[in-house]
Backbone bond lengths (Angstrom), bond angles and torsions (degrees), N, CA, C in turn:
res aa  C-N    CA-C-N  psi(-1)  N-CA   C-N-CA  omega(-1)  CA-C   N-CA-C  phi
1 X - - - 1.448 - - 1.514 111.90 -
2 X 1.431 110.52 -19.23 1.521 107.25 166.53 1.712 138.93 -62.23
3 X 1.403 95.15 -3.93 1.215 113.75 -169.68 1.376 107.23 -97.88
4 X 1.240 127.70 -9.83 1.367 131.01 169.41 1.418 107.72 -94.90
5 X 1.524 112.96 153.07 1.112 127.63 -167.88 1.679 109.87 -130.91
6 X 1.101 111.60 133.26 1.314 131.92 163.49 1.360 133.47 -73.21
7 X 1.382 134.63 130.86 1.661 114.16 -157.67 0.965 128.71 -67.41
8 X 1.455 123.00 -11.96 1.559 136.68 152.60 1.292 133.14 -64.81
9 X 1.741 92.20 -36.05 2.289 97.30 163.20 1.481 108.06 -95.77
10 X 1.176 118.91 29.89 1.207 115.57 150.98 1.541 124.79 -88.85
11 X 0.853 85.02 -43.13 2.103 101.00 177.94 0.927 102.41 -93.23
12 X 1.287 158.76 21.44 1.317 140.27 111.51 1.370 150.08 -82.16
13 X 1.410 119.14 116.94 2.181 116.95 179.19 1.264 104.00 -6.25
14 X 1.683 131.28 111.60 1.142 117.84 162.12 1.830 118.11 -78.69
15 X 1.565 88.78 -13.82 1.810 102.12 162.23 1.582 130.83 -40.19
16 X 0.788 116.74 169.87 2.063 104.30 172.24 1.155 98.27 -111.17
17 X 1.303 106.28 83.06 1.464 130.15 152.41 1.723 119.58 72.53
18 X 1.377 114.28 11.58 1.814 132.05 161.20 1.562 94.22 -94.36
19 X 1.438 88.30 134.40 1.704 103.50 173.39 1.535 81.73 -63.45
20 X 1.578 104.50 159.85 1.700 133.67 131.45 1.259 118.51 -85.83
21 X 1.865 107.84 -174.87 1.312 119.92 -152.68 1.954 93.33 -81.39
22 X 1.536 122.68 -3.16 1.562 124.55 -135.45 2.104 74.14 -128.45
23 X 1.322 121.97 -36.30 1.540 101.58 174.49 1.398 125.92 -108.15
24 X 1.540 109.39 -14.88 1.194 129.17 -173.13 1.976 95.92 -53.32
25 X 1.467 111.31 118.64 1.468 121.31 140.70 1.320 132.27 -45.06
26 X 1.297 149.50 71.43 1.185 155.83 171.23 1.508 122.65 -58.92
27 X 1.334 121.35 119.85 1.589 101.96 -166.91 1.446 106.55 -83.73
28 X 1.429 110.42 160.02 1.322 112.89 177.39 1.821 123.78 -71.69
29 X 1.846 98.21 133.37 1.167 105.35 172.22 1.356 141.10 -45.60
30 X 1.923 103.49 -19.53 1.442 113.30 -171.72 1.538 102.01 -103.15
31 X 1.384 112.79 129.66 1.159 130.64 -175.24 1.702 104.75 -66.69
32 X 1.188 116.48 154.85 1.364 113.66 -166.52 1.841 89.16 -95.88
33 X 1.636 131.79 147.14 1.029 147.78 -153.69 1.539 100.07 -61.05
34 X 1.476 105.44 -55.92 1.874 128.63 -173.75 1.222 109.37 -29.39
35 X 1.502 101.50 -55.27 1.247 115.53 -145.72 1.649 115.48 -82.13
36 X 1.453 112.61 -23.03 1.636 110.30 -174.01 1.726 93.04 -134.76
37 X 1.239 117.25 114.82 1.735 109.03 161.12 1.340 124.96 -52.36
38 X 1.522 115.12 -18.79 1.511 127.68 -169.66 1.282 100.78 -86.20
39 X 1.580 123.02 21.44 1.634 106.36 -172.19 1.753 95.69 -104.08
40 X 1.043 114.66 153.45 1.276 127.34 175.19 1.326 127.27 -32.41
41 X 1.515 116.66 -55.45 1.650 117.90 175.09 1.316 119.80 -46.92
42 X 1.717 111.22 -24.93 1.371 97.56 -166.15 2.037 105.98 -95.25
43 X 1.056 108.52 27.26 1.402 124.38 -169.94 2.455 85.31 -101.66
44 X 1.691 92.05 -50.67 1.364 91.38 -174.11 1.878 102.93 -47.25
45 X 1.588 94.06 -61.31 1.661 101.71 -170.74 1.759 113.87 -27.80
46 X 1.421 135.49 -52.70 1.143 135.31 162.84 1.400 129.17 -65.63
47 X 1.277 115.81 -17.03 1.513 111.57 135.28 1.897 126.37 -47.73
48 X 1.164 69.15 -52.16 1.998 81.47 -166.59 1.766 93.91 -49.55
49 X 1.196 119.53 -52.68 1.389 136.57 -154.98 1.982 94.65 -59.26
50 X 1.747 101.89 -48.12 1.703 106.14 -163.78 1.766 84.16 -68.58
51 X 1.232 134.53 -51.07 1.598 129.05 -148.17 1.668 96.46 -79.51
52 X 1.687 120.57 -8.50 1.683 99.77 173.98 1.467 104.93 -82.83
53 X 0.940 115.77 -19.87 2.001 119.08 -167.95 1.672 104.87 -72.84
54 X 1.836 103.69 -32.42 1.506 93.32 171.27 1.628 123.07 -91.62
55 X 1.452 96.17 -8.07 1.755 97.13 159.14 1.119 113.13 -41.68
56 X 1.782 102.96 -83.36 1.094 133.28 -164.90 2.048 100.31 -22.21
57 X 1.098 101.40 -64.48 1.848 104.04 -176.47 2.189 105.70 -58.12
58 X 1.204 114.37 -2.86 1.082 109.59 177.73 1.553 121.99 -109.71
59 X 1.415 104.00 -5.16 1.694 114.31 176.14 1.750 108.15 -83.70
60 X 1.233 98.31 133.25 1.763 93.99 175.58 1.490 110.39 -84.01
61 X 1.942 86.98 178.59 1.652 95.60 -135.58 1.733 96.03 -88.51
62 X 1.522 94.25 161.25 2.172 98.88 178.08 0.982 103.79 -58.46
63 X 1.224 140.68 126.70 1.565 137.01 125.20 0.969 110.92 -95.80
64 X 1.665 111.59 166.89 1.057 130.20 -158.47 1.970 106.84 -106.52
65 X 1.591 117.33 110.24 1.452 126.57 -158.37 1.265 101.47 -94.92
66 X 1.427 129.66 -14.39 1.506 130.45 170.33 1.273 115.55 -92.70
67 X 1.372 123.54 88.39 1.232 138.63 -167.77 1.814 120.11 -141.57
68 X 0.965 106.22 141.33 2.190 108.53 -173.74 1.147 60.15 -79.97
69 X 1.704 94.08 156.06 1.027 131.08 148.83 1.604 130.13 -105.93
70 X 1.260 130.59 110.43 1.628 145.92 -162.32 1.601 85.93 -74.07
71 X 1.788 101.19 173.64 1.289 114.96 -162.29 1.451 91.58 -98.71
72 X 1.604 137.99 -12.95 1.238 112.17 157.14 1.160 117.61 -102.18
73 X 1.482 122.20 24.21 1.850 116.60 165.67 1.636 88.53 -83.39
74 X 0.992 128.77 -50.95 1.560 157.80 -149.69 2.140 83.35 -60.52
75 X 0.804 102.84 -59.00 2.090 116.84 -175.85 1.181 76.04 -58.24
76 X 1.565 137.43 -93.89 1.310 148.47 -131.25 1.485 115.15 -62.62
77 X 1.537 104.77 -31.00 1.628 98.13 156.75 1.523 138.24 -96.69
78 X 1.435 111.54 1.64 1.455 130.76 142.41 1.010 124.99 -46.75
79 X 1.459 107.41 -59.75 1.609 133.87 -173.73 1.584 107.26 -53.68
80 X 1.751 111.64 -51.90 1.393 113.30 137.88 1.004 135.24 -6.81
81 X 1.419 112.59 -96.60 1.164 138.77 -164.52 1.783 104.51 -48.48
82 X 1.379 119.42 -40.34 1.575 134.92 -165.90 1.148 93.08 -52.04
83 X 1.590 115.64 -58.83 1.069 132.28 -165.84 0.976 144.05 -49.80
84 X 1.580 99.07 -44.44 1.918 121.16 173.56 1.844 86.78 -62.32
85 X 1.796 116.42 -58.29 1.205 101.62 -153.61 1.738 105.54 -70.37
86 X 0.868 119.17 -11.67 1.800 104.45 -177.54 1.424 103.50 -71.92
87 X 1.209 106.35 -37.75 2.054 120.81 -163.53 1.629 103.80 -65.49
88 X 1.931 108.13 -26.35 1.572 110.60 -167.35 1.704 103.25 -80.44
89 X 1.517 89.28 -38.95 1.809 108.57 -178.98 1.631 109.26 -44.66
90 X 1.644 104.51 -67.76 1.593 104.80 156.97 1.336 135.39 -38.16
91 X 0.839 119.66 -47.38 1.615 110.11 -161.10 1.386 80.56 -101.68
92 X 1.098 172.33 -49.52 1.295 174.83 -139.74 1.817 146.29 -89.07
93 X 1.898 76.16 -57.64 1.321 99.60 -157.46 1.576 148.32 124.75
94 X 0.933 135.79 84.12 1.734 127.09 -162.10 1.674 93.60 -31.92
95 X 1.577 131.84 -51.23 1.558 124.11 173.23 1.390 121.54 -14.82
96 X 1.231 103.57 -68.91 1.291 145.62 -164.71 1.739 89.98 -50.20
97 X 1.634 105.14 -89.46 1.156 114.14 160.83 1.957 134.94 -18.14
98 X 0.550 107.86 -52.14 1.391 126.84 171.78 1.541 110.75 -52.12
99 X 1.767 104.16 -84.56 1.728 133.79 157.94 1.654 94.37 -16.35
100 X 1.743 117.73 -94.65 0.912 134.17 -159.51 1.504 137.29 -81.14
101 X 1.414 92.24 -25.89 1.624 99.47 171.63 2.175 94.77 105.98
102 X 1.219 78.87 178.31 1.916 81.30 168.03 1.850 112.17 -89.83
103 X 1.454 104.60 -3.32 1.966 91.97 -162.55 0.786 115.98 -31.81
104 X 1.502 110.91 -49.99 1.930 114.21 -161.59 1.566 124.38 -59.10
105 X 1.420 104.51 -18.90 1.421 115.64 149.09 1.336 120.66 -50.33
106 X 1.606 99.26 -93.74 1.499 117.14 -173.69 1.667 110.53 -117.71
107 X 1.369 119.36 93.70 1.846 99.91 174.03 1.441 111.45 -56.54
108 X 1.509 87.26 177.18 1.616 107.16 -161.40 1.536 97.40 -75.41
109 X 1.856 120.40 -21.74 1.302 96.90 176.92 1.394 125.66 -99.41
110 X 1.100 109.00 -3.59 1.616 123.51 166.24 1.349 114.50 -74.92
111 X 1.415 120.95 -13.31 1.407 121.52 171.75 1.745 103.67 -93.75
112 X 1.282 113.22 -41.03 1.538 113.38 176.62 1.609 94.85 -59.53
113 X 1.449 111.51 -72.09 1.559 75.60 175.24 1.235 161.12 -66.61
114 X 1.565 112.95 -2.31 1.689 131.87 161.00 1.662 105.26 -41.20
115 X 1.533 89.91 -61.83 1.265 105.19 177.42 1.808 136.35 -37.08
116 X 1.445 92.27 -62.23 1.234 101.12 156.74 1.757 147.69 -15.28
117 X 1.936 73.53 -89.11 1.776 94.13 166.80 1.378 120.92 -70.85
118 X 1.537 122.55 -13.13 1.266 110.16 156.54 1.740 128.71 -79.81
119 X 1.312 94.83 -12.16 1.575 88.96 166.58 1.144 108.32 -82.41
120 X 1.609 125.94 -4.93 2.069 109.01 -165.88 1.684 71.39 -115.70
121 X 1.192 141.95 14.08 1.154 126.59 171.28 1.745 120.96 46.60
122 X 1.298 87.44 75.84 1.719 111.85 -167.13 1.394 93.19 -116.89
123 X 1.443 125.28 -54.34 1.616 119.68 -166.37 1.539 121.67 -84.55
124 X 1.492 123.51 105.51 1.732 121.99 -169.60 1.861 96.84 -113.16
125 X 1.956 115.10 -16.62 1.482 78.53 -168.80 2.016 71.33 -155.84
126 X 1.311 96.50 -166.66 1.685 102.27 -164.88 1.694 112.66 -66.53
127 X 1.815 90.97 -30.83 1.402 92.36 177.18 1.395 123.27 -78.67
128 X 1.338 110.75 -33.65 1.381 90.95 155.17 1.528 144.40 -63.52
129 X 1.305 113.91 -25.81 1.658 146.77 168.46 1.719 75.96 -36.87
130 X 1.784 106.90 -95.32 1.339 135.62 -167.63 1.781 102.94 -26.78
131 X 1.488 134.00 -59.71 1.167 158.37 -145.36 1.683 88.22 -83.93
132 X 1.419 131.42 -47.68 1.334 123.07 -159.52 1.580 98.22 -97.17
133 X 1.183 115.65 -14.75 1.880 103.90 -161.58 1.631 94.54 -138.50
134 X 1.121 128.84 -4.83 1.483 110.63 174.63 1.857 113.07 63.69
135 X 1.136 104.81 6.75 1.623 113.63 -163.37 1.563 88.28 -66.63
136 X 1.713 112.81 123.54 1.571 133.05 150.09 1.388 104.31 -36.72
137 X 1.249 139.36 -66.33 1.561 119.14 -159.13 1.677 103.79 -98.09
138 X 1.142 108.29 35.81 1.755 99.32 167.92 1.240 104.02 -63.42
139 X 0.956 133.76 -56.64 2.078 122.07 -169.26 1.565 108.73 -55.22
140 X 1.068 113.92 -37.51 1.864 121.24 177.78 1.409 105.00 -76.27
141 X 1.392 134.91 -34.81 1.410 131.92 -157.39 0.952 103.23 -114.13
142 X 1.152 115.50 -80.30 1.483 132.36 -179.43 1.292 124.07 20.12
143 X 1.979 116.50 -47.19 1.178 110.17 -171.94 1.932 103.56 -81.89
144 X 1.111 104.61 -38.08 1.927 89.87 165.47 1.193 135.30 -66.20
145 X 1.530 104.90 -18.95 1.348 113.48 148.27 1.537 142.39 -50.69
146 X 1.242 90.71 -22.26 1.956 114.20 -178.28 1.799 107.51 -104.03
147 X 1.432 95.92 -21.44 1.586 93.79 -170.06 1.656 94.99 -87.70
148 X 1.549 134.21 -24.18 1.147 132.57 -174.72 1.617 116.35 -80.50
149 X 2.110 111.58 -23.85 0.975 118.89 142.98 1.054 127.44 -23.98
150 X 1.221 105.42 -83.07 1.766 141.04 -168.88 1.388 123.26 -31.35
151 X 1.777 96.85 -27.11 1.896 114.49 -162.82 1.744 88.79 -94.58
């Protein structure tokens, strides 16, 4: 009957009073960061530093969003707007359209910003389109997107 254990003489040194290999605290192998510069993470940190400089060239550019709007910016984001909704109608459905609106095309802020950079005259080809707005269907759209520019 000594050989059974109770859930309380389980978790305890059955030793006289020297930890074993099963309670003994062992400190950890990984050096804490603070303490040695030679530890590995800080090899990551100057990584981190080289991969923000190539962000930086991948964020699009300021324009300026406080702007009147003229009676042909005023067309040109209609002209927009037509657009997302005819393109939703197609692939979709007038249902669809109706129900949901056009977003899933073009949101309202990817069109404010179309808008935008074509007034500071930032957008000339898809990659820029792609580069300033992050817009999902630039490779599918894009080129009516440039031709509505264009007018």
């Amino acid at each position: 009957m000594n050989n059974v254990l109770t859930g309380l003489e389980k978790n305890q040194c059955i030793h006289n009073g020297t930890p074993c290999a099963r309670c003994t605290i062992l400190p950890s192998p990984i050096c804490c960061s603070l303490c040695s510069p030679t530890h590995p993470i800080w090899r990551l940190l100057t990584l981190a530093d080289e991969l923000s400089e190539t962000t930086i060239n991948l964020r699009a550019s300021n324009v300026n969003t406080n702007y009147k709007m003229t009676p042909r910016d005023d067309a040109f984001r209609h002209a927009l707007h037509m657009f997302r909704s005819e393109e939703m109608a197609k692939r979709f459905g007038r249902v669809h359209l109706v129900n949901l609106g056009p977003g899933d095309i073009m949101g309202n802020s990817v069109l404010m910003r179309i808008l935008a950079c074509a007034l500071a005259s930032k957008i000339h080809s898809i990659e820029a389109l792609d580069h300033e707005t992050k817009w999902g269907l630039t490779q599918e759209l894009g080129q009516h997107v440039l031709t509505l520019i264009d007018k």
